[in-house]
C-alpha positions in Angstrom: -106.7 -18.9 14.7 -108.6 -16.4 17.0 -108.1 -12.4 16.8 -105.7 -12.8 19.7 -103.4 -15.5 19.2 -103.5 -13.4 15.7 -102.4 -10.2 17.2 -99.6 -11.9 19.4 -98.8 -13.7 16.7 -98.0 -10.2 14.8 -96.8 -8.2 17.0 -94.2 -11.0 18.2 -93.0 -11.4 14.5 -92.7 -7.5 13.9 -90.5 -7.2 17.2 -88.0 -9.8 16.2 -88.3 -8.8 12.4 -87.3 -5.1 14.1 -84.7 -6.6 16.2 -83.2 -8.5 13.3 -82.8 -5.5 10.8 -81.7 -2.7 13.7 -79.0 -5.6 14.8 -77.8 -5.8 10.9 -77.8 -2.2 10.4 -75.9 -1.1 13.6 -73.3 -4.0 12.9 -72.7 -2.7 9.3 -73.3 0.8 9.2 -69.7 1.1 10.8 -70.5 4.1 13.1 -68.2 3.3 15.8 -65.2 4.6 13.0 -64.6 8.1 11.8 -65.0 8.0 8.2 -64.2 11.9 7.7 -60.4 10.8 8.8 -57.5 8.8 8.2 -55.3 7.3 10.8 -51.9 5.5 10.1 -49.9 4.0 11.9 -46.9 1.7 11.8 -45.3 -0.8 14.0 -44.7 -4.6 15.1 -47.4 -7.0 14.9 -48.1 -8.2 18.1 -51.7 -10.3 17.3 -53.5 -11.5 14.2 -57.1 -12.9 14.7 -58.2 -14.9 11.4 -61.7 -15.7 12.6 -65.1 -14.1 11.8 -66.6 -12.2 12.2 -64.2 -9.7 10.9 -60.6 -10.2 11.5 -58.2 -8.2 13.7 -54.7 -6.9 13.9 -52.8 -5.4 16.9 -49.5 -3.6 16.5 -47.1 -2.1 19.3 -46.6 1.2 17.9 -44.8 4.1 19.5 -46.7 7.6 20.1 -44.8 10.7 19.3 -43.7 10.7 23.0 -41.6 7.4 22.0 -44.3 5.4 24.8 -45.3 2.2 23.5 -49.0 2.0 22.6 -51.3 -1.3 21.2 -53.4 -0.5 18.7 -55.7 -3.0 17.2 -57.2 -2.7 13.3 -60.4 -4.3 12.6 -60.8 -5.8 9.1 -63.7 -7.5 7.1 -64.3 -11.7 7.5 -61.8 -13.9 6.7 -63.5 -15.0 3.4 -63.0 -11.6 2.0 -59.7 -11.6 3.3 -58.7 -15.1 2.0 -61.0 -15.0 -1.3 -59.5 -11.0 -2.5 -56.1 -11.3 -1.2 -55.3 -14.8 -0.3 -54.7 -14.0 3.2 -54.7 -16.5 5.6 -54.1 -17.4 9.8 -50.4 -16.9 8.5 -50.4 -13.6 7.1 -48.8 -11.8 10.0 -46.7 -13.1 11.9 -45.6 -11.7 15.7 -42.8 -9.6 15.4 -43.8 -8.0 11.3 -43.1 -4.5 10.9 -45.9 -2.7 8.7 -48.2 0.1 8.4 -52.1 0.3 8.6 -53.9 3.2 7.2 -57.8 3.3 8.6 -60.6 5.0 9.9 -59.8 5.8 13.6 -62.4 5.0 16.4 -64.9 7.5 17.4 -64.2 7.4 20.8 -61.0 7.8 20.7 -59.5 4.8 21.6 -56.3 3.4 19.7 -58.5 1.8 17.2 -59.0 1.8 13.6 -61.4 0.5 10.6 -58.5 -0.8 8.5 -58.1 0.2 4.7 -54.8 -0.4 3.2 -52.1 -2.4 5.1 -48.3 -1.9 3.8 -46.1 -4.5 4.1 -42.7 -4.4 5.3 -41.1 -4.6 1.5 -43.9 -2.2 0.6 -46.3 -4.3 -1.0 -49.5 -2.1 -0.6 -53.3 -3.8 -0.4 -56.4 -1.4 -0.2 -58.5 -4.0 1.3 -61.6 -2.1 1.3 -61.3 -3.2 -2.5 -61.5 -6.2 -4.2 -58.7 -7.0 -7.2 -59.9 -6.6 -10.8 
């Protein structure tokens, strides 16, 4: 192999090995959630996304104002989910009543990292932590 085809050769596998690991990092280092607060909110399910990458929950819940507002709550992938808790594509249902505690979004934006979800007979699951 000559010196250039050498150098190209590098410097093409130290940009994608660069692109690779700032991809993974920004993906899971979480940063578009507040982790200095704590956000709940409770209300009817409207949406529940089983797919991966991570799953996601939207609720009609009503400000303090009494105005309707979606929020959404993002959760980790549906093998966690299923695997921890035995959660499923069936797990909410439009129409559920329950409460989600999480991180709330950065930029302000009815949003949350989700934590623990309470279900409407008050079954509590801190999914941030696997069962013993």
């Amino acid at each position: 192999m000559t010196l250039k085809k050498l150098l190209i050769s590098s410097v093409a596998a130290a940009g994608l090995t660069w692109l690779a690991l700032t991809s993974a990092l920004a993906h899971h280092a979480n940063s578009a959630y507040d982790r200095e607060q704590s956000v709940t909110v409770t209300g009817t399910v409207t949406r529940w996304q089983f797919i991966n990458p991570h799953a996601g929950l939207w609720l009609e819940v009503d400000d303090e104002s009494g105005n309707s507002v979606e929020w959404s709550a993002e959760f980790q992938g549906t093998l966690d989910l299923y695997r921890h808790f035995s959660w499923n594509k069936d797990t909410f249902k439009p129409g559920d009543t329950i409460s989600v505690t999480g991180y709330p979004a950065r930029d302000g934006t009815p949003n949350l990292g989700a934590r623990i979800v309470v279900f409407a007979d008050g079954t509590e699951v801190d999914v941030r932590s696997a069962p013993d």
